[in-house]
C-alpha positions in Angstrom: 76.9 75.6 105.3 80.6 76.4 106.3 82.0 75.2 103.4 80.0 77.0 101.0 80.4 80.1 103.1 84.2 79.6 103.1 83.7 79.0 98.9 82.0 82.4 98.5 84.5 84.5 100.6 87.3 82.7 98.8 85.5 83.7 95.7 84.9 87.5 96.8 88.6 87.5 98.0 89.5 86.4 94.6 87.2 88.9 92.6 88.2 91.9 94.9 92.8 90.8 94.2 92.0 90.2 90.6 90.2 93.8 89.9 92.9 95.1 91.3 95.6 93.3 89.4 93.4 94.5 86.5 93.6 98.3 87.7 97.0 98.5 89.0 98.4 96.5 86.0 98.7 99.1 83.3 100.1 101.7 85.9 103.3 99.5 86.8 105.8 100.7 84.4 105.1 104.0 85.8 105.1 103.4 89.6 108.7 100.8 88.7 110.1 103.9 87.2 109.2 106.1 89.4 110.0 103.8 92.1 113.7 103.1 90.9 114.1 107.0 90.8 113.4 107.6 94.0 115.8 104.9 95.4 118.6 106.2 93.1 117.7 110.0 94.6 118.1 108.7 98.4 121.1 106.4 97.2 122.5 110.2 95.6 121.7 111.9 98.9 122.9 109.3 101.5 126.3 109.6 99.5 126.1 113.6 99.1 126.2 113.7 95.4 122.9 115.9 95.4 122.0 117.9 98.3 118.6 118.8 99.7 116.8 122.0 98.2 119.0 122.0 95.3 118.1 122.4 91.2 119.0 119.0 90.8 117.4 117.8 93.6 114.2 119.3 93.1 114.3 118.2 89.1 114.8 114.6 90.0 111.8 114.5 93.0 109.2 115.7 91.5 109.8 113.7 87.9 109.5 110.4 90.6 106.8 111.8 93.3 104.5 113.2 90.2 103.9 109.4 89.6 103.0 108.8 93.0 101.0 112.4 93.7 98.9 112.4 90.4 98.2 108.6 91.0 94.5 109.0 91.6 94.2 110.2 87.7 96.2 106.8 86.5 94.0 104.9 88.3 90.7 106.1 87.6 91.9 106.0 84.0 92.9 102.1 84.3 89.8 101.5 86.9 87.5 102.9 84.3 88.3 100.1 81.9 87.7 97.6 84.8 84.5 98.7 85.5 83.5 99.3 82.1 83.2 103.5 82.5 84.2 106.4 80.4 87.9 106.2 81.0 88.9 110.2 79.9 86.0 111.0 81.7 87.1 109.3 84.5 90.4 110.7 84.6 88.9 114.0 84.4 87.0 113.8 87.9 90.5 112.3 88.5 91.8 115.7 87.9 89.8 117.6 89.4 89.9 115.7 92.9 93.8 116.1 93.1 93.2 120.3 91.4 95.3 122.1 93.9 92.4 124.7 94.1 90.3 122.3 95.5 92.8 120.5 97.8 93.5 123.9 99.3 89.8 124.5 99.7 89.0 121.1 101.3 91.9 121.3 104.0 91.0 124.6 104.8 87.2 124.2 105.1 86.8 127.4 103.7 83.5 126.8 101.0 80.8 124.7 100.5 78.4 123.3 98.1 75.0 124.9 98.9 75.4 124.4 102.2 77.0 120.9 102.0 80.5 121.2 103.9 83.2 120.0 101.9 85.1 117.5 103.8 89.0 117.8 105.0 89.8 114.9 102.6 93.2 115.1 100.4 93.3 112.7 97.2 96.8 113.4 95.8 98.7 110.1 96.0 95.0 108.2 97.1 93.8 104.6 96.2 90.8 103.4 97.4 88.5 106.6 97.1 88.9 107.3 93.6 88.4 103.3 92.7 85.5 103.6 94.6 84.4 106.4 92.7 85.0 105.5 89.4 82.7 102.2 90.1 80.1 104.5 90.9 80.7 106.4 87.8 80.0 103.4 85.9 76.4 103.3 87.2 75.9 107.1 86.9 76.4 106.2 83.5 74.3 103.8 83.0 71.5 105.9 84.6 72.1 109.0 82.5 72.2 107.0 79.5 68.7 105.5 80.0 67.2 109.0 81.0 68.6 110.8 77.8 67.2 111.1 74.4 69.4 110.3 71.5 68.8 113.4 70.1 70.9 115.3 73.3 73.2 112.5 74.5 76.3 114.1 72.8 76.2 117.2 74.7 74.9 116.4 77.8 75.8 113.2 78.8 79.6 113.9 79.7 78.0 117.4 81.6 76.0 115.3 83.2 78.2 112.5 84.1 81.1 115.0 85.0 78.6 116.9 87.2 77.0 114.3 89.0 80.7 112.2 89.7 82.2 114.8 90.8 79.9 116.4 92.8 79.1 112.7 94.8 82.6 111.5 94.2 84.0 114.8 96.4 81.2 115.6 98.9 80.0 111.7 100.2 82.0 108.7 98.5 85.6 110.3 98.8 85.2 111.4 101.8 83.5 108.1 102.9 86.3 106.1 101.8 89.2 108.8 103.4 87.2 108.6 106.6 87.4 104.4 106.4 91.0 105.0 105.9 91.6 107.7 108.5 89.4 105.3 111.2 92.2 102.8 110.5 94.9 105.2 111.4 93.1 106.5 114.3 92.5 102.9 115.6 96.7 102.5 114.9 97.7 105.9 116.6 95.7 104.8 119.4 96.7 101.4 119.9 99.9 102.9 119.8 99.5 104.4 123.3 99.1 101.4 125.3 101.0 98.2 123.0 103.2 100.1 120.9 105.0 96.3 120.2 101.7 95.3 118.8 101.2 98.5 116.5 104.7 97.4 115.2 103.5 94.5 114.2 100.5 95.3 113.0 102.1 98.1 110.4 104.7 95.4 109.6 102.3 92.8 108.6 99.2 94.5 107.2 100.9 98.2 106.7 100.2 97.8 102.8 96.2 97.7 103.7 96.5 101.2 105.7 98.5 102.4 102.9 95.7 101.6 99.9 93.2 102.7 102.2 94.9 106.1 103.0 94.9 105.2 106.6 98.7 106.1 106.5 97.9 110.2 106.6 97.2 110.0 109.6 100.2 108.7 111.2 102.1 111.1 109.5 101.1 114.1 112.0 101.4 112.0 115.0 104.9 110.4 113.9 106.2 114.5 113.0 105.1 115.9 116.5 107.1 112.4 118.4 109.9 113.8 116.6 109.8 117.6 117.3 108.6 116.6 121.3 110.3 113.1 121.9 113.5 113.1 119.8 112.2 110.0 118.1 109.3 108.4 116.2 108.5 104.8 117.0 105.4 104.6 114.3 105.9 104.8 110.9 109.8 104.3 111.1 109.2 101.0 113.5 106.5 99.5 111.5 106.8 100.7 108.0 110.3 98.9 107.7 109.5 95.1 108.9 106.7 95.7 106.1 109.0 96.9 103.4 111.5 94.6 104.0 108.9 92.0 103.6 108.2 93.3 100.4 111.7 93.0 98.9 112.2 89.9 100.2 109.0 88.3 98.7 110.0 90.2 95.1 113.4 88.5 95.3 112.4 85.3 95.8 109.5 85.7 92.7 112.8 87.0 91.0 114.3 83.6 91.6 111.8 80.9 90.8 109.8 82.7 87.6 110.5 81.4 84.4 109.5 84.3 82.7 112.4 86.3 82.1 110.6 90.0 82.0 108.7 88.9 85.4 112.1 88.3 86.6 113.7 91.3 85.4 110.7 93.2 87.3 110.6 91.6 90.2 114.4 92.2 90.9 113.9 95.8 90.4 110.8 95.7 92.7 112.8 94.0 95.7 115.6 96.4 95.5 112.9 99.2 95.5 111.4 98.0 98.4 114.8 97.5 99.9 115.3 101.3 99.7 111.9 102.0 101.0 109.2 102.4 97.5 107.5 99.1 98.0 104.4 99.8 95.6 106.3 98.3 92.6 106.6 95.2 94.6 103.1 95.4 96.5 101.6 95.8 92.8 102.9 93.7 90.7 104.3 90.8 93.1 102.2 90.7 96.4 98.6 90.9 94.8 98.9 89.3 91.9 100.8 86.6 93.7 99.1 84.9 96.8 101.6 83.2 98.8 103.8 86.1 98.1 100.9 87.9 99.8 101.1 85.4 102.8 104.7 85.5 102.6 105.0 89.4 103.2 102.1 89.6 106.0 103.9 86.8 108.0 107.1 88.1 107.5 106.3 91.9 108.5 104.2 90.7 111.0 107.2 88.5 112.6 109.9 91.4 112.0 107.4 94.5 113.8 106.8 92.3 116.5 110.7 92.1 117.0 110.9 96.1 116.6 108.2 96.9 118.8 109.4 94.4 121.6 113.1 96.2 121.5 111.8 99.0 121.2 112.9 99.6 118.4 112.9 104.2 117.2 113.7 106.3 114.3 115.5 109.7 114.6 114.5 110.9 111.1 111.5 110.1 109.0 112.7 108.9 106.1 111.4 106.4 103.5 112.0 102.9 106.1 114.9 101.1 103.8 118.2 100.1 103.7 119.4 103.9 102.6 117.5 105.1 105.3 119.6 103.2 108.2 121.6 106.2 109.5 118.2 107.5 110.7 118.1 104.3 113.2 121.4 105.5 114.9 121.0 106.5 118.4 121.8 110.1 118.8 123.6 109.2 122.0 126.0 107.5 120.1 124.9 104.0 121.4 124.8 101.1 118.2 121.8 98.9 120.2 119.0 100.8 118.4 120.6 100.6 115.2 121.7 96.7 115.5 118.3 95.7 116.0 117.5 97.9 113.0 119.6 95.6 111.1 117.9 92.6 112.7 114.2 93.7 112.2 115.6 93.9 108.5 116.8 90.2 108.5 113.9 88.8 110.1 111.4 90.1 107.7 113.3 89.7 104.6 114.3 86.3 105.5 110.6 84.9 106.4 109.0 86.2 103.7 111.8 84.9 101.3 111.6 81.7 102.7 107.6 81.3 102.3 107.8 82.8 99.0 111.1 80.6 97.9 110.3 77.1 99.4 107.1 75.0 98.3 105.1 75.0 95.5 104.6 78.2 93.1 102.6 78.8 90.2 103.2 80.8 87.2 101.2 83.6 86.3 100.2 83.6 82.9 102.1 84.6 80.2 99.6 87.5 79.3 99.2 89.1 83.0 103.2 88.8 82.9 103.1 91.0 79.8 100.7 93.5 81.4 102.7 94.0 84.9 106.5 94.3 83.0 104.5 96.3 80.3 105.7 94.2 77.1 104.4 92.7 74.0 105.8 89.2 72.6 
């Protein structure tokens, strides 16, 4: 009875990282470039070539973070496919979930919908809710399809399945999925109060969950206010960077033992991403398509928070957690302690997770899922 148990998780583990290799794939060449972008800006910045609030600074973020904020309407676009749903249509209540409008409406509680509150929830830069809603879409389809006559189906059935996603998408399955996310934040923040070393570690080794699951938003708040009150922020700036470093380390070593010269190509550029603090290129392309690079970055985050959080480690500026964002681990008092074991949490993570992901055996992905993550045709 265990063993088949064991079988059908394995297999449900399996289905749930290959639908999202499937989603995610397609959207790679646009979260690499926007990812490489975003690391040359902070390289720009920490060297004062650009400076903050500038033309050319403000040009250069929001061609990057447009990737990142509108990333709800490339999933549900790719997810649609996946689940076999209208994909435009799906990109449309994509749209309208990240319309500005309506983000300002749902943050402010300030409408309803006939007496239905609409939930606080923000999608812009979301994973798991609009997934979650495009699968439903697929059904809502399915049922419309059946009800309609023939006759009508060209007129009503994208009203109808616009209407009906929307509306459920924004008032119970968004916000159902936000509130999953926001739980797991809410667990972290308070955690945080009585083993901060272990919320380090936990962000460092299973940070990249929180993040797909929005769970990350609400750290933000918390890790602002430690800032303004304490002076520092031992959160997201503590466990963020084992996790990170993790990422790049795990990339590099992919980079090293792939035959595939495009993988390799890609996975270089993911690692020094990560290494600068934009670790989606590598969590996307490397980490869940590849499962001991998976292992490989949870055991190697985990190790490196645990490190920060036992030191003690704090962060005097939130910042993307990378190699560019170092100075921000410089104790104000001019001491070098907190910033050394900066340097070490670094290490440790990258080194683990290289080392899992380097030694042993590794598999090849295949040559046509190698095409769809470097986005190229042979």
């Amino acid at each position: 009875m265990t063993a088949n148990k064991s079988v059908e998780q394995t297999s449900l583990v399996d289905k749930l990282l290959n639908g999202l290799k499937e989603i995610f794939a397609p959207n790679l060449v646009a979260l690499t470039g926007a990812g490489i972008l975003k690391g040359i800006i902070i390289l720009l910045q920490t060297f004062n070539i650009i400076q903050p609030e500038t033309a050319e600074e403000f040009i250069l973020y929001h061609i990057a973070d447009a990737v990142f904020y509108f990333l709800p309407v490339l999933l549900a676009y790719s997810s649609a496919k996946v689940f076999g749903a209208n994909q435009v249509l799906a990109a449309s209540i994509a749209l309208f979930l990240v319309h500005p409008e309506f983000t300002t409406a749902a943050t402010t509680r300030t409408g309803d919908f006939f007496g239905i509150p609409i939930t606080d929830v923000t999608y812009t830069s979301s994973v798991i809710p609009v997934i979650l809603i495009v699968w439903a879409q697929s059904y809502i389809e399915k049922a419309v399809n059946k009800i309609l006559p023939d006759m009508i189906k060209g007129v009503f059935f994208p009203v109808l399945v616009l209407l009906i996603t929307g509306v459920v998408g924004a008032l119970l399955i968004g916000p159902v999925g936000t509130v999953a996310g926001d739980a797991l934040g809410g667990v972290i923040t308070w955690l945080n109060q009585f083993a901060g070393w272990l919320v380090s570690a936990i962000l460092g080794g299973f940070g990249m969950f929180i993040i797909m699951a929005g769970g990350h938003y609400a750290l933000i708040p918390i890790a602002t206010q430690n800032l303004a009150t304490l002076g520092y922020e031992n959160l997201m700036m503590t466990g963020l960077l084992p996790g990170n470093m993790a990422m790049a380390g795990a990339a590099l070593a992919i980079a090293l033992r792939t035959y595939s010269d495009s993988y390799k190509q890609y996975s270089v550029s993911a690692s020094v991403t990560a290494l600068l603090g934009v670790s989606q290129p590598a969590l996307y392309g490397v980490a869940i398509p590849i499962k001991k690079a998976m292992t490989a970055v949870i055991i190697g985050g985990f190790i490196g928070g645990l490190y920060a959080g036992i030191v003690g480690l704090e962060g005097y500026a939130l910042s993307d957690p990378g190699l560019a964002a170092l100075p921000a681990y410089i104790s104000p008092d001019g001491t070098w302690g907190n910033f050394i074991n900066a340097v070490i949490t670094i290490l440790i993570s990258f080194g683990i997770s290289f080392a899992i992901t380097y030694i042993g055996k590794f598999e090849e992905l295949p040559e046509q899922e190698i095409q769809e993550i470097t986005a190229t045709d042979k």
